[in-house]
N, C-alpha and C positions, 0 to 999 in steps of 0.2 A: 262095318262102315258107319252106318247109323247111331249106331253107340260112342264110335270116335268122333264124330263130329260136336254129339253131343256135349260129351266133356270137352272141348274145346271150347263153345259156346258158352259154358257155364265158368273158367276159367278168365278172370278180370283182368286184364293187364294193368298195371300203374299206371296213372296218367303221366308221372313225370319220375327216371329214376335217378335217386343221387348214390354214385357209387364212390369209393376209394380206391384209385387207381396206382398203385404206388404211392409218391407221396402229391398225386394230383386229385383233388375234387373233381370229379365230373358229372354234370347237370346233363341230364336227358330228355329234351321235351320228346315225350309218349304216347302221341294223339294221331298220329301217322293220316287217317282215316277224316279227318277236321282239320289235314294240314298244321297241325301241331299248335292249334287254335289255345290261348293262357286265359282258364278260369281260377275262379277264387281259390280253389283245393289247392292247386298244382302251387300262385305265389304266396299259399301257408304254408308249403313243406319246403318250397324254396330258401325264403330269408330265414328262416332259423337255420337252416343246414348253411344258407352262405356267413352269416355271424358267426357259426360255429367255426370252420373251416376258419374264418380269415382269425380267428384267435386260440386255435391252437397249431402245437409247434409240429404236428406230424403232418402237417400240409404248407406247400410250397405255392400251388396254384390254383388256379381254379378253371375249369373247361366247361365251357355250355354250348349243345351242340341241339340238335335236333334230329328223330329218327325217321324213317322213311324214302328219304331218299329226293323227295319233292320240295319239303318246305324244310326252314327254319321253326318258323313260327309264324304265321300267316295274321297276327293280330289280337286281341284281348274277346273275349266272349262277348261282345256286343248285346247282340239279343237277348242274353240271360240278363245282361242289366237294363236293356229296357223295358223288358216284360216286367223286370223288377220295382222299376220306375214309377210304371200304369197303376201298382197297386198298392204303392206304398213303401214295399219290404225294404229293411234296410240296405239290401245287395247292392242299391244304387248308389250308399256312402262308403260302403267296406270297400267292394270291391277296386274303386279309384283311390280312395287310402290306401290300401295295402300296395297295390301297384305301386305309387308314388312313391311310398315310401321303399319299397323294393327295389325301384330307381335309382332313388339315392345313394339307396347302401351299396349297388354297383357301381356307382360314382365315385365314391369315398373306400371302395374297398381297397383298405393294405394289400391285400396278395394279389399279383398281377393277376388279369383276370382278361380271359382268352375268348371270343365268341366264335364259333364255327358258322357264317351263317353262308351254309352251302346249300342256297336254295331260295325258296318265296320268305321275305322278310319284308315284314308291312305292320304299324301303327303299334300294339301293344309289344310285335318282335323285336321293332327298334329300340324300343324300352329297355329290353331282355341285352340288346349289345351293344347299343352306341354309344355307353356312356364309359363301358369297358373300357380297359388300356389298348387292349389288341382286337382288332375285329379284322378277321380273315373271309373275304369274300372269293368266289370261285367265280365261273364262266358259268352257272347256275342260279347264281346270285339273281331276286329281283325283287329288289327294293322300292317302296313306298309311303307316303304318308298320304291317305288318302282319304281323310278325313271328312275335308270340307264338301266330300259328296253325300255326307250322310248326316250333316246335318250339325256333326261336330266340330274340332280343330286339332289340330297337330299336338297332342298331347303328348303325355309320358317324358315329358322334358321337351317336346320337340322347339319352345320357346327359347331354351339356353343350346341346344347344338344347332338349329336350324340357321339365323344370325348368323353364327361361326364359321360356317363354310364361306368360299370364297365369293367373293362380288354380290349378287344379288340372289345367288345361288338356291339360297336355302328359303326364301321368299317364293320364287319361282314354285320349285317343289312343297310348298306349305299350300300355296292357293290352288294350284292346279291336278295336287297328285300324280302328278308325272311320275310314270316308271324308270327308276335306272336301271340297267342292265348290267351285268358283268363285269367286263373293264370300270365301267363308268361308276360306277360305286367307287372301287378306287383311288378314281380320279377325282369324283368330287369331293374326296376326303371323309366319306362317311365310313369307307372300310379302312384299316390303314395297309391292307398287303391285299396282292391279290395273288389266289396258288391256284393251280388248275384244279378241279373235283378230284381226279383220280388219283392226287399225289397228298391228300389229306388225310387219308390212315395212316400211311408214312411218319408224317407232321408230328401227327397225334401220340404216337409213340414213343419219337423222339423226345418230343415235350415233357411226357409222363415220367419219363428216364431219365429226367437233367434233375440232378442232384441240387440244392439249396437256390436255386438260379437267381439271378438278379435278372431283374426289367433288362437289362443289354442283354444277358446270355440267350435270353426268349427271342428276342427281336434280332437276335443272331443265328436261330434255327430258323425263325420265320423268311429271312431273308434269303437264306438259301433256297427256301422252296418258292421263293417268290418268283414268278414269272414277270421277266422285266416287260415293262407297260410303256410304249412311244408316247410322247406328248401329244394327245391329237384333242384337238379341241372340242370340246363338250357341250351336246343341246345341239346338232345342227337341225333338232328335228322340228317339227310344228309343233304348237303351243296345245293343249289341250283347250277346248273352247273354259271359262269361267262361268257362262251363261247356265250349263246345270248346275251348278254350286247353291249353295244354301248361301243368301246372300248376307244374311245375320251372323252364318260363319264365318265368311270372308270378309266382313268388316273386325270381328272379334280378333281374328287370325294375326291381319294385319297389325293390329294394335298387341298383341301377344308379343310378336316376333320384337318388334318396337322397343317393347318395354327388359324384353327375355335378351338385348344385347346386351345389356349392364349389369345383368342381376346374375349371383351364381344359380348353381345347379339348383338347391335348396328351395330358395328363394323363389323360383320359377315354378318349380311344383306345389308350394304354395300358390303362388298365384292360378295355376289350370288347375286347382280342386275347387277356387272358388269358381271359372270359368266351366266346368263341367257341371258342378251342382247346379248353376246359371243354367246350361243345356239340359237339364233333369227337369225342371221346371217351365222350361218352356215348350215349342211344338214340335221345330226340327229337326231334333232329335230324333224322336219316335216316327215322324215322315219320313226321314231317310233312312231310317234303318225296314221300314216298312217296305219302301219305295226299291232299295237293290239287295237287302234278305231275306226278304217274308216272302212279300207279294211276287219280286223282281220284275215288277213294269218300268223300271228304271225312267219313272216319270212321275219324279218327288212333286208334289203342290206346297211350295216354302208360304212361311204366313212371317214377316211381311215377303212378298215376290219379287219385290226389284231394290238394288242398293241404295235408292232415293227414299223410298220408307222407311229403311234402318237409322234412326236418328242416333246423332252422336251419345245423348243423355241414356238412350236406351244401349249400347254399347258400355258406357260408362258402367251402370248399373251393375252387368255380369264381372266388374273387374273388382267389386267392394267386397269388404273381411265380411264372413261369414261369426264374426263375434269368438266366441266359445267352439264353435262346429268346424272353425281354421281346421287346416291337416297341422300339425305338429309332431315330430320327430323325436 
C-alpha cells in the first residue's frame, strides 16, 4: 500500500498535454487540482506546438480543452507574477508577453481552432478561447472577467472582444465581473454554440474524424450537437456593487474598452502590456491579489480609494509606449 502510493506521488504529471489525435491537435490544460490555472511553462509548450500544428499539413485543427471535469481554465498564475513583481524578477514582463502574444496567435490562427470550455473559465481562460473561431460552452460553463477586483483590468484581449458583444454588454462585464452561466455565455456571444456536458466526448470525436474540414464542415457537426437556446433575455439579475472595485481599475478599464473598439486584436494587446506593466508598478495590484488570494479578507485598501482621486493625467499615463519594452510580435 505504502510503497504504491509512493510511486504515485513521485510520478509528475504534465501540466498541459499536447497530443495528436488523428489529424486533430489537442491542447490539455493538466492542472486539474488549481482548476486548470495557465503559468509561464504550460503558454511555452503551448505556442510553439500551436505554430507548429497551424503549419503543417498532417493537422486539420486544433482542440483546447481542459481536464478535471470542474474548470476550463480558471485564469493566468496571478500570484506567481506578483510575488514576481515585489522583487524585481523578470516573470512580471515574460509572462504577459508571452500570454499576449499566445493570444494573438489564437486569433490569427489559420486552422480552425475549437475551445471546449466546459467548465470555470475566467481572465487568462478567456484568453486560451475567445479569440478562437469556435468556442463551445456547456450548462457547466462559468464565465468571467474579474479583474477589476484585484486590482487589474480585463486583459488578454478583453479590450478588442469586450466592446464587440452586443449593447453595453461587454462594458457591464468588464467593470463588474459578473458571472455568466451557461446558456448565457451563449447568448451573450462569448461562446458561439452551446452543447450539453455529456454529449461533448461524442462532439469531440466526431470532430477528430472529419477528414480536411472547412470552417462550415465544423460548424456543421457543432450544430448538431447544439442544444437549441430560446431567446430570453439576458442580466435580469442585479448589478454586482462597483464600490469593491479598485477604482484606478475602473477608470483604466473604462478607457481600455473605449479605445479597444477600434483597434484590432494586435493592437489591443499592445496597448494592455503597457496597461499591465502600468499595474506592475503601481499599488493595486499587489493589494488585490493580496486582499482575495493570499490573505482572502476580501477587504482590498485601493490607494487612491475613491474615483474622484483617480485624475485623468494619471489614467492617461498607464496608457503611454513603453519605448523599446512595447510587446511586439
Amino acid at each position: 500500500e505504502g510503497c504504491c502510493l509512493h510511486q504515485m506521488s513521485s510520478h509528475v504529471e504534465p501540466e498541459v498535454l499536447l497530443e495528436k489525435v488523428g489529424r486533430a491537435g489537442v491542447i490539455t490544460l493538466n492542472r486539474p487540482k488549481v482548476l486548470n490555472a495557465l503559468n509561464l511553462t504550460m503558454i511555452r509548450q503551448i505556442y510553439p506546438q500551436l505554430r507548429k500544428w497551424e503549419n503543417d499539413n498532417d493537422t486539420d485543427i486544433v482542440i483546447i480543452k481542459g481536464d478535471g471535469g470542474k474548470a476550463f481554465c480558471a485564469g493566468g498564475d496571478i500570484r506567481a507574477v506578483t510575488e514576481a513583481g515585489k522583487v524585481g524578477d523578470s516573470l512580471a514582463q515574460d509572462f504577459f508577453r508571452e500570454e499576449y502574444i499566445l493570444n494573438d496567435a489564437i486569433g490569427s490562427c489559420r486552422k480552425p481552432y475549437i475551445a471546449l470550455i466546459d467548465g470555470i473559465t475566467m481572465g487568462g481562460g478567456v484568453g486560451l478561447s475567445v479569440h478562437g473561431r469556435f468556442r463551445v460552452a456547456t450548462e457547466k460553463t462559468l464565465f468571467a472577467m474579474p479583474e477589476t477586483a484585484i486590482g487589474l483590468f480585463p486583459d488578454v484581449g478583453g479590450g478588442y472582444f469586450l466592446p464587440r458583444l452586443r449593447g453595453r454588454l461587454g462594458l457591464f462585464l468588464a467593470l463588474t465581473g459578473f458571472r455568466l452561466k451557461g446558456r448565457d455565455v451563449h447568448r451573450a456571444g462569448v461562446a458561439t454554440h452551446f452543447v450539453e456536458s455529456k454529449k461533448i466526448p461524442d462532439m469531440e470525436k466526431e470532430l477528430v474524424d472529419l477528414t480536411s474540414p472547412s470552417p462550415e464542415d465544423i460548424s456543421r457537426v457543432l450544430d448538431t450537437y447544439q442544444t437549441k437556446v430560446r431567446n430570453v433575455t439576458l442580466l435580469s439579475h442585479s448589478t454586482k456593487t462597483l464600490s469593491k472595485m479598485s477604482p484606478t481599475s475602473l477608470k483604466i478599464t473604462y478607457k481600455q474598452l473605449q479605445a479597444g473598439a477600434s483597434l484590432s486584436l494586435r493592437d489591443v494587446l499592445v496597448m494592455e502590456y503597457r496597461l499591465c506593466q502600468a499595474c506592475m508598478r503601481g499599488c493595486d495590484f499587489y493589494e488585490g491579489v493580496r486582499a482575495v488570494l493570499v490573505d482572502r479578507d476580501q477587504n482590498p485598501r485601493w490607494s487612491p480609494s475613491t474615483l474622484e482621486e483617480v485624475s485623468e493625467q494619471r489614467v492617461q499615463q498607464c496608457f503611454s509606449s513603453l519605448g523599446e519594452r512595447d510587446l511586439t510580435f
